[in-house]
Biopython code that builds the backbone (N, CA, C, O; Angstrom):
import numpy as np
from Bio.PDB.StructureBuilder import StructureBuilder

atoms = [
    (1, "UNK", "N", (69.632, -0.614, -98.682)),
    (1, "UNK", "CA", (68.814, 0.479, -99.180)),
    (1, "UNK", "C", (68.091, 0.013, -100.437)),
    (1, "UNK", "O", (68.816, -0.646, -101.182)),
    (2, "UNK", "N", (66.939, 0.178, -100.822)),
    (2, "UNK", "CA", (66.172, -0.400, -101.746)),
    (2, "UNK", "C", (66.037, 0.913, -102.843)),
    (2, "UNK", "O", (66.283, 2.064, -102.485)),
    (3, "UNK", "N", (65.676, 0.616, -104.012)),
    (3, "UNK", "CA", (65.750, 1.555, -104.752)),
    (3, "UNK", "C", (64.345, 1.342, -105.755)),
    (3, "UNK", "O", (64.074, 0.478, -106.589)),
    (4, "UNK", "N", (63.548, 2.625, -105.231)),
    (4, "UNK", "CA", (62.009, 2.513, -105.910)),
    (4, "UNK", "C", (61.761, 3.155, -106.931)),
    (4, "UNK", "O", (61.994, 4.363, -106.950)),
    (5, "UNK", "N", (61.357, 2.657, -107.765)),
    (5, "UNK", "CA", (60.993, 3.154, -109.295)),
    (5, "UNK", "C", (60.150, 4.025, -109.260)),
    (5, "UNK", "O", (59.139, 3.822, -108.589)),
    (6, "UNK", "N", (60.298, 5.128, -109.902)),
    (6, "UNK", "CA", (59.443, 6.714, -109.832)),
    (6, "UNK", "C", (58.619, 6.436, -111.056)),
    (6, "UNK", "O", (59.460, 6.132, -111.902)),
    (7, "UNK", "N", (57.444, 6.375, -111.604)),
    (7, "UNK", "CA", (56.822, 6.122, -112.823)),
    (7, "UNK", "C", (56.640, 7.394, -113.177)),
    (7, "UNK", "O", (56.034, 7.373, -114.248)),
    (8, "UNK", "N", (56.852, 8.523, -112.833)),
    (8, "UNK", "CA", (56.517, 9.977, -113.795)),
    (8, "UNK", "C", (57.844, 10.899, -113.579)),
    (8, "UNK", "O", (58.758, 10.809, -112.759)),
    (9, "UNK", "N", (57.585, 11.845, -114.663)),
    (9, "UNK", "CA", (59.209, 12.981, -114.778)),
    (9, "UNK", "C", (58.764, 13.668, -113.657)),
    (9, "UNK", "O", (59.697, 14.271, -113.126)),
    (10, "UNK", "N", (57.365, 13.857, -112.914)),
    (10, "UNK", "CA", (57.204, 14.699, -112.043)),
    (10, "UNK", "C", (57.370, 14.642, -110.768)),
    (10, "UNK", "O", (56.252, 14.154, -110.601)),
    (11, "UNK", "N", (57.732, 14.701, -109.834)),
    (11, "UNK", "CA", (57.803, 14.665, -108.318)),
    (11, "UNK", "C", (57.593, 15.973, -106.912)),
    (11, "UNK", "O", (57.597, 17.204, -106.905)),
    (12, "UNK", "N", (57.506, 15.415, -106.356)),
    (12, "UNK", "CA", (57.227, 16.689, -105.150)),
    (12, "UNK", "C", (57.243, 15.790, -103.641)),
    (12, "UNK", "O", (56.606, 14.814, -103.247)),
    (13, "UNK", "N", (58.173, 16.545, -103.112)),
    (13, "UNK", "CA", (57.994, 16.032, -101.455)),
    (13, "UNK", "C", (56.596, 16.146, -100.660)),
    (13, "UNK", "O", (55.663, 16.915, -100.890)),
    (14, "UNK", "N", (56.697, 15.333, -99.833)),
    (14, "UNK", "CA", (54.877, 15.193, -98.801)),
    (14, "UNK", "C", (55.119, 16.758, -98.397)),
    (14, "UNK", "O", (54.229, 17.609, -98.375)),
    (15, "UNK", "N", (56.636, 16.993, -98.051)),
    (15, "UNK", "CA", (56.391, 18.793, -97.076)),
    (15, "UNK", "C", (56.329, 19.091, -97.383)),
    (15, "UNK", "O", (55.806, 20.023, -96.772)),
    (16, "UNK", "N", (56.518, 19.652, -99.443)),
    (16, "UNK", "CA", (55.967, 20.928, -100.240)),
    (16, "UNK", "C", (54.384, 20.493, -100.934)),
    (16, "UNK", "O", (53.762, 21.386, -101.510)),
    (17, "UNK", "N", (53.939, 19.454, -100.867)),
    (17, "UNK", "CA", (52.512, 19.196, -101.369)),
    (17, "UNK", "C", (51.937, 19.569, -99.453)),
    (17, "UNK", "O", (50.813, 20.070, -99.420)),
    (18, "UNK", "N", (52.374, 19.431, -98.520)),
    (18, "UNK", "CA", (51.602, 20.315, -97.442)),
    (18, "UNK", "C", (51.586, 21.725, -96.993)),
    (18, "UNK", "O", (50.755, 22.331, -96.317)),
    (19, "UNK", "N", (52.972, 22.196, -97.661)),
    (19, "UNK", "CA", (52.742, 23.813, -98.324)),
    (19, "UNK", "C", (52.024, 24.172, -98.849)),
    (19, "UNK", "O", (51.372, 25.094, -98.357)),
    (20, "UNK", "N", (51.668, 23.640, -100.263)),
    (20, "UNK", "CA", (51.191, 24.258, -101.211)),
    (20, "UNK", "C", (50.774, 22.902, -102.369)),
    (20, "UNK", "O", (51.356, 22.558, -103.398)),
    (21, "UNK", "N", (49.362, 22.267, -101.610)),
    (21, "UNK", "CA", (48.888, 20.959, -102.344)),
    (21, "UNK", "C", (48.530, 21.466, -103.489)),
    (21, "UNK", "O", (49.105, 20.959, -104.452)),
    (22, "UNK", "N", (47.503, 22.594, -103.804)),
    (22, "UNK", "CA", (47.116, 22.738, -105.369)),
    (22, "UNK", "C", (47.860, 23.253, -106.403)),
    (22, "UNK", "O", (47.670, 23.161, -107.616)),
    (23, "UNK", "N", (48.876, 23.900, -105.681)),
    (23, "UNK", "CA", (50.069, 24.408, -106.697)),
    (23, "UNK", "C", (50.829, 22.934, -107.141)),
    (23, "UNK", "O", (50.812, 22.750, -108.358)),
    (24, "UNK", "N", (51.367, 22.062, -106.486)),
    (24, "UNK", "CA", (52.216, 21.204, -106.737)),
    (24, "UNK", "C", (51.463, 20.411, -107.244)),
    (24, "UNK", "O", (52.011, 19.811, -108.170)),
    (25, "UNK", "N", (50.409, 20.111, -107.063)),
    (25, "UNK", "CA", (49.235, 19.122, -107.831)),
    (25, "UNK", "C", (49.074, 19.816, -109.102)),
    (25, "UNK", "O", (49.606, 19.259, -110.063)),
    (26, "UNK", "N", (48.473, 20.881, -109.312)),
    (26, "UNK", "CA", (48.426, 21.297, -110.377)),
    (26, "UNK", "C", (49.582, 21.860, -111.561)),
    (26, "UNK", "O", (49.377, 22.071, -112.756)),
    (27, "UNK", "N", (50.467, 21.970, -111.017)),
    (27, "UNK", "CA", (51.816, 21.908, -111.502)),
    (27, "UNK", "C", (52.336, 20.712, -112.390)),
    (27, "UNK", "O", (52.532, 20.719, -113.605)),
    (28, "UNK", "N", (52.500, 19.758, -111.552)),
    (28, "UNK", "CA", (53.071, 18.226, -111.486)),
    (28, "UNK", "C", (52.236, 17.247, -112.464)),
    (28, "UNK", "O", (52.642, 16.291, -113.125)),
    (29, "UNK", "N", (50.742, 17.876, -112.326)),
    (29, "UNK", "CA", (49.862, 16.999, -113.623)),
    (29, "UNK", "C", (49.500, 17.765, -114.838)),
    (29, "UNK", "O", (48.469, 17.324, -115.346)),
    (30, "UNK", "N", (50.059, 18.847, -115.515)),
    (30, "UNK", "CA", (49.993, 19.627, -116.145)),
    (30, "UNK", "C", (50.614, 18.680, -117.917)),
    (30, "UNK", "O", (50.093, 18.569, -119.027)),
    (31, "UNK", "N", (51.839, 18.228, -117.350)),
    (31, "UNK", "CA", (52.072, 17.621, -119.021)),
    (31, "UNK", "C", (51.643, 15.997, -118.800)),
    (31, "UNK", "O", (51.022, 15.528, -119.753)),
    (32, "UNK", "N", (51.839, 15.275, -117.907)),
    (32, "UNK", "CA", (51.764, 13.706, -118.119)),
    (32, "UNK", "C", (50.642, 13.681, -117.430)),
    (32, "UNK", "O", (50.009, 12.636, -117.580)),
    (33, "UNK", "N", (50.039, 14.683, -116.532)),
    (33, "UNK", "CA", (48.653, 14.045, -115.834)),
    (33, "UNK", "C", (48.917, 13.018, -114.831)),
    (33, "UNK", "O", (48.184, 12.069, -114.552)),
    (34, "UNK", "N", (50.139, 13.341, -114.281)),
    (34, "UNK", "CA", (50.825, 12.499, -112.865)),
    (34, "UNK", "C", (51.885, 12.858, -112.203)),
    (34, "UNK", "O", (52.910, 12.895, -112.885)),
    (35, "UNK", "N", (52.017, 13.213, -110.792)),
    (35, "UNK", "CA", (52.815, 13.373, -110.164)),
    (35, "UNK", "C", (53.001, 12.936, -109.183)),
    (35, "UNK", "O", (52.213, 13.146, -108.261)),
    (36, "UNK", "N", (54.443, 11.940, -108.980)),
    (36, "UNK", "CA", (54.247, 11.278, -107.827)),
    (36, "UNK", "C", (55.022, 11.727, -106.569)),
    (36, "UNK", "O", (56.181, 12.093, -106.764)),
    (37, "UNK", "N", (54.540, 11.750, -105.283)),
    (37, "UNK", "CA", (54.546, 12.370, -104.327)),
    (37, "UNK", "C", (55.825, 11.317, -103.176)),
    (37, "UNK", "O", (55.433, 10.332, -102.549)),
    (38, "UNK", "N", (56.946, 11.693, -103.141)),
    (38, "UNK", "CA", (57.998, 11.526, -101.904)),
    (38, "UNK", "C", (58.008, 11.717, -100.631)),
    (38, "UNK", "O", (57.969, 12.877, -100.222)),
    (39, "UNK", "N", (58.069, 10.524, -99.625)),
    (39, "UNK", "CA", (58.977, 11.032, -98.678)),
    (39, "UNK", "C", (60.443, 10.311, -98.438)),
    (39, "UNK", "O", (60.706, 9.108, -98.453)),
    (40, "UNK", "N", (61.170, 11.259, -98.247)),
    (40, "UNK", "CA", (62.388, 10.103, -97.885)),
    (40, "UNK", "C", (62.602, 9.514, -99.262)),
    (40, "UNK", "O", (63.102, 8.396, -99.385)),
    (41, "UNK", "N", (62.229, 10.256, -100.310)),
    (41, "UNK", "CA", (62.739, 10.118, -101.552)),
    (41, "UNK", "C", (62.405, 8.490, -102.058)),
    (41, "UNK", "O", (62.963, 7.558, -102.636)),
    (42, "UNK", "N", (61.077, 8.844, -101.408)),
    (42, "UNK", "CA", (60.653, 6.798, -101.962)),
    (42, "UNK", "C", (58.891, 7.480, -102.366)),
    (42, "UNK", "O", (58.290, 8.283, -101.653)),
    (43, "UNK", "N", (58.446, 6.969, -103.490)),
    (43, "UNK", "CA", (57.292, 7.379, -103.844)),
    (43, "UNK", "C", (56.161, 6.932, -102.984)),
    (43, "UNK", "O", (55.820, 5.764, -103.169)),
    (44, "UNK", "N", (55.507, 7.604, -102.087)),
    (44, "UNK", "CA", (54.669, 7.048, -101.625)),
    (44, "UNK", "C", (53.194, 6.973, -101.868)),
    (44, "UNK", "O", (52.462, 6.136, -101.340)),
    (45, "UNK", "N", (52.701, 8.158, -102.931)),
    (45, "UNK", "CA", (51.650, 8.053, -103.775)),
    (45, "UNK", "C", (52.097, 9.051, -104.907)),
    (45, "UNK", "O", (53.076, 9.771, -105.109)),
    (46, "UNK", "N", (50.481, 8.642, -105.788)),
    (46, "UNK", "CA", (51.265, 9.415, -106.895)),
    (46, "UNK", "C", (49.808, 10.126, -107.030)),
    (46, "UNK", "O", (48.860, 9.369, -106.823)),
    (47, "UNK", "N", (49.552, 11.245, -107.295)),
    (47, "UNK", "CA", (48.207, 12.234, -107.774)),
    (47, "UNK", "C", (48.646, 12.315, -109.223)),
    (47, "UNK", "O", (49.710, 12.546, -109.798)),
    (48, "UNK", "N", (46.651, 11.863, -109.803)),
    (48, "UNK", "CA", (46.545, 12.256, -110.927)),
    (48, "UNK", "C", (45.437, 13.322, -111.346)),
    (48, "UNK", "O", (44.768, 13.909, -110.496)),
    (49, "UNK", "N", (45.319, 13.489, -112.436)),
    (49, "UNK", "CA", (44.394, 14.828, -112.901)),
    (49, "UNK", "C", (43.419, 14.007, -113.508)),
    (49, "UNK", "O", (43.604, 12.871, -113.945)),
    (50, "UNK", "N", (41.970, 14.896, -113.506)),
    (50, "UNK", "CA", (40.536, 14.334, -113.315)),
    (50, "UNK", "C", (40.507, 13.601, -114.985)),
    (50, "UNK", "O", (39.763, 12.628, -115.106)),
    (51, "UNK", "N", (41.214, 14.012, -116.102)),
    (51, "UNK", "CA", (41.211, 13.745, -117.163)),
    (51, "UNK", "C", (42.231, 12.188, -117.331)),
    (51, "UNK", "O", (41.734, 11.152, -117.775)),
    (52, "UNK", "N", (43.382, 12.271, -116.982)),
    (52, "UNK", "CA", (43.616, 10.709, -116.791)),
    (52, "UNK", "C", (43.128, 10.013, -115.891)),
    (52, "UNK", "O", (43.333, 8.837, -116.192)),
    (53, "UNK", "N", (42.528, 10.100, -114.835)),
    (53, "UNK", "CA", (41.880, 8.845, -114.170)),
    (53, "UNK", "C", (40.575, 8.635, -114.894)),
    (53, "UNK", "O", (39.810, 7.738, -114.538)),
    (54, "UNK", "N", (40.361, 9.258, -115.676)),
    (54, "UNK", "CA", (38.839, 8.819, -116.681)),
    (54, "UNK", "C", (39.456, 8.227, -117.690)),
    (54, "UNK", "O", (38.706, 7.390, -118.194)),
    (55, "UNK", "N", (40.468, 8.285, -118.201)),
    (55, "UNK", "CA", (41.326, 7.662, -119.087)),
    (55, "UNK", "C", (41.439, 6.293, -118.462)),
    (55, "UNK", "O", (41.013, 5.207, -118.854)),
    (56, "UNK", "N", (41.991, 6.564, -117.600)),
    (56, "UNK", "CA", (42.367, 4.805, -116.883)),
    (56, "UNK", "C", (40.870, 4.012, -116.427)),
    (56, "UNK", "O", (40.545, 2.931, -116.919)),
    (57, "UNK", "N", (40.322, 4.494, -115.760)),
    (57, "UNK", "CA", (38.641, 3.934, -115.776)),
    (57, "UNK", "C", (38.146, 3.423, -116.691)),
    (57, "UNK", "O", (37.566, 2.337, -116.653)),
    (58, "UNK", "N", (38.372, 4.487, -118.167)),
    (58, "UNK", "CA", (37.656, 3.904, -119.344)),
    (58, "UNK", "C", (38.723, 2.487, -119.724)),
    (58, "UNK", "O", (38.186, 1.413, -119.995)),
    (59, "UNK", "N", (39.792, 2.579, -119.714)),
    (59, "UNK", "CA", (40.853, 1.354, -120.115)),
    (59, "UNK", "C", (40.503, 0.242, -119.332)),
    (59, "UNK", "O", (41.107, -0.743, -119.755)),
    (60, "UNK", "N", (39.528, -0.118, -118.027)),
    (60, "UNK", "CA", (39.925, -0.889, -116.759)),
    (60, "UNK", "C", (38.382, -1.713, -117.407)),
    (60, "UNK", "O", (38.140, -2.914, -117.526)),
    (61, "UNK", "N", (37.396, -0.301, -117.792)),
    (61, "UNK", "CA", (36.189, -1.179, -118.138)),
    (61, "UNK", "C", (36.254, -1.899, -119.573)),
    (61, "UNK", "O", (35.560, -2.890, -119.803)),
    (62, "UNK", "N", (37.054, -1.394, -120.447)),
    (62, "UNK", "CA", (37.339, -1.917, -121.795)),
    (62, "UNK", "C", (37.725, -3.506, -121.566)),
    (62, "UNK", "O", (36.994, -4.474, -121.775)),
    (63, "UNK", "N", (39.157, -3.496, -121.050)),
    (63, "UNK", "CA", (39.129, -4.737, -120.767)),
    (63, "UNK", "C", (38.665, -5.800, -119.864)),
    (63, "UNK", "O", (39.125, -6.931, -120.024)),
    (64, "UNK", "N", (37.734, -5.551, -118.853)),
    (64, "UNK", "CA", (36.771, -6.343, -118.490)),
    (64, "UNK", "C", (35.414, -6.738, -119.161)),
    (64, "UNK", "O", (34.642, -7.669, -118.936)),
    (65, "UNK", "N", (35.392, -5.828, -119.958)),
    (65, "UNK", "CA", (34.335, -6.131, -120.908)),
    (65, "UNK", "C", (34.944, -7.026, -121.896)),
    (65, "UNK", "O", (34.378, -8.047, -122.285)),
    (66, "UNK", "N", (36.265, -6.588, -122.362)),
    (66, "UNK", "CA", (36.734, -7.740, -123.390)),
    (66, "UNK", "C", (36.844, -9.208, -123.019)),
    (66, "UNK", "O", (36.813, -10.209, -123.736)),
    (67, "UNK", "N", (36.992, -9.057, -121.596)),
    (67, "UNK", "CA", (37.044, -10.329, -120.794)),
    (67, "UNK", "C", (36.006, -10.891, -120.844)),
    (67, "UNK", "O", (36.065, -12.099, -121.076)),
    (68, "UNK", "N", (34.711, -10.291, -120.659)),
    (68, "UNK", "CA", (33.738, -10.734, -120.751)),
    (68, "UNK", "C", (33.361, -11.375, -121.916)),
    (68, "UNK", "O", (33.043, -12.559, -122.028)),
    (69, "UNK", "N", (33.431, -10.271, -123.043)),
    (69, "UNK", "CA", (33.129, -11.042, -124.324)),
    (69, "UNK", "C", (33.886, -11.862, -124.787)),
    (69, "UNK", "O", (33.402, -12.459, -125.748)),
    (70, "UNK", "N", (35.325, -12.283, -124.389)),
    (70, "UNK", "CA", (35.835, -14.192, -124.736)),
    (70, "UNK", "C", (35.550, -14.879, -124.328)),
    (70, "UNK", "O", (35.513, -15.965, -124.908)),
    (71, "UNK", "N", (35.035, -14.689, -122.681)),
    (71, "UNK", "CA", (34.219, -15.612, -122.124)),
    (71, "UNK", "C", (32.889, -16.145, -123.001)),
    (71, "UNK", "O", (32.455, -17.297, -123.021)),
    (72, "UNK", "N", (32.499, -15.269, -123.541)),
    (72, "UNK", "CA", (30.795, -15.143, -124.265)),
    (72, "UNK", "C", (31.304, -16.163, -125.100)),
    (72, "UNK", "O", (30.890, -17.322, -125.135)),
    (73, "UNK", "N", (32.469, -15.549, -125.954)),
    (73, "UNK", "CA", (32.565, -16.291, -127.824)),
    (73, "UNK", "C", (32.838, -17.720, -127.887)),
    (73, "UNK", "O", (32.668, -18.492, -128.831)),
    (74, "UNK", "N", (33.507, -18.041, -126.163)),
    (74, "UNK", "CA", (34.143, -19.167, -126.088)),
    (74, "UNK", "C", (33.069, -20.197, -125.935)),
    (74, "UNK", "O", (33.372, -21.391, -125.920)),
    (75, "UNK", "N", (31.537, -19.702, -125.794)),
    (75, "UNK", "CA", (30.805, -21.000, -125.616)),
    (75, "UNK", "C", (29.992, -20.999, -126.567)),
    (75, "UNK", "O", (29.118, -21.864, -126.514)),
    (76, "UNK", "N", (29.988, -20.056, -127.737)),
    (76, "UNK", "CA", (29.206, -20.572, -128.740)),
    (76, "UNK", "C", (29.817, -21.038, -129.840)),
    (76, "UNK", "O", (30.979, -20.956, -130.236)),
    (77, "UNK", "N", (28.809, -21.559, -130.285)),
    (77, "UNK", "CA", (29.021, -22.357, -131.518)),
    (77, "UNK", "C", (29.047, -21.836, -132.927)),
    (77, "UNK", "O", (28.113, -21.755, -133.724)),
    (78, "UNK", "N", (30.345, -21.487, -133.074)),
    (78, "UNK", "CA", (30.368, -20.666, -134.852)),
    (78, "UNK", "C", (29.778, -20.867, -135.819)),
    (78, "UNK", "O", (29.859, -21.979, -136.342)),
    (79, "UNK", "N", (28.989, -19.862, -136.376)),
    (79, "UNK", "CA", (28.293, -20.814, -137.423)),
    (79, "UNK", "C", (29.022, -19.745, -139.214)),
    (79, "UNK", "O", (28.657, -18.594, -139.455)),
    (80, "UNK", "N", (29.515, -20.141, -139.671)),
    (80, "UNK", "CA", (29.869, -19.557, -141.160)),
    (80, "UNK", "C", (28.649, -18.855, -141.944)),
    (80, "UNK", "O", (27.563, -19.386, -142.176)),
    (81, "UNK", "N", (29.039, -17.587, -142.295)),
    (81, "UNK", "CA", (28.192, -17.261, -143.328)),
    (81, "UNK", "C", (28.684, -16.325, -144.103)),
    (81, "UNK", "O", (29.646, -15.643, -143.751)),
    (82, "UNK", "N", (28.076, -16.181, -145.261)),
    (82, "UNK", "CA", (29.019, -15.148, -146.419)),
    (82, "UNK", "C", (28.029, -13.698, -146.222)),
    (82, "UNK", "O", (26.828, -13.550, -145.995)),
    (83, "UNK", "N", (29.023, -12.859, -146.401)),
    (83, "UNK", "CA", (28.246, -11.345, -146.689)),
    (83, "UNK", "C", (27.211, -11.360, -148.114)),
    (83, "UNK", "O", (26.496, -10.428, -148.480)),
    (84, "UNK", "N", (27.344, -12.490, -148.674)),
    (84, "UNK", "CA", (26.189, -12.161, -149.366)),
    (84, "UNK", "C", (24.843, -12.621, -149.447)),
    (84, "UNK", "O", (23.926, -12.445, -150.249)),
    (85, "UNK", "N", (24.973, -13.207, -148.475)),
    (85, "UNK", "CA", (23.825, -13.531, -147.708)),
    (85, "UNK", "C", (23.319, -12.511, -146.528)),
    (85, "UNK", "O", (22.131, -12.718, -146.277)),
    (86, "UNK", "N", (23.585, -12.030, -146.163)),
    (86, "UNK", "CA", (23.442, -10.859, -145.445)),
    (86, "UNK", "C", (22.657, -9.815, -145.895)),
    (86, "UNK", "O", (22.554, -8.787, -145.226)),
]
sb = StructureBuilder()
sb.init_structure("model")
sb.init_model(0)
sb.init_chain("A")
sb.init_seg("    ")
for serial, (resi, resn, name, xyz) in enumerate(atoms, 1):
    if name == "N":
        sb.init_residue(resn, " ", resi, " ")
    sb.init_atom(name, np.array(xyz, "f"), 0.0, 1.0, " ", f" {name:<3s}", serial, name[0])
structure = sb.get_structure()
């Protein structure tokens, strides 16, 4: 038997999110903005709320952009200068 790591305090079975998807969705993402969804007591997805997946989007482009810009810094050539020259 394998034992799967739940990443949120929230949970809900596939048969009560097919009862009642917007209650348990909206329920379940109310404090952490995640609830992950069981069957057979193994997480098989997890729903989030429209405000953390813009959270995580904005985090995904941050660091590809940061990626980008070490790539950038790494091929130029530093040049020193004082703020009072500026």
């Amino acid at each position: 038997m394998a034992i799967h790591q739940i990443l949120t305090r929230h949970t809900a079975s596939i048969s009560d999110l097919k009862k009642n998807p917007m209650g348990i969705v909206s329920e379940g993402t109310v404090e952490e903005g995640a609830i992950a969804i069981l069957n057979r007591n193994e997480p098989v997805f997890y729903c989030i709320n429209p405000a953390l997946f813009a959270a995580i989007q904005e985090m995904l482009e941050d660091k590809e952009l940061g990626e980008i810009a070490t790539k950038r810094l790494a091929t130029l050539n530093p040049v020193e200068v004082s703020l009072d020259d500026l």
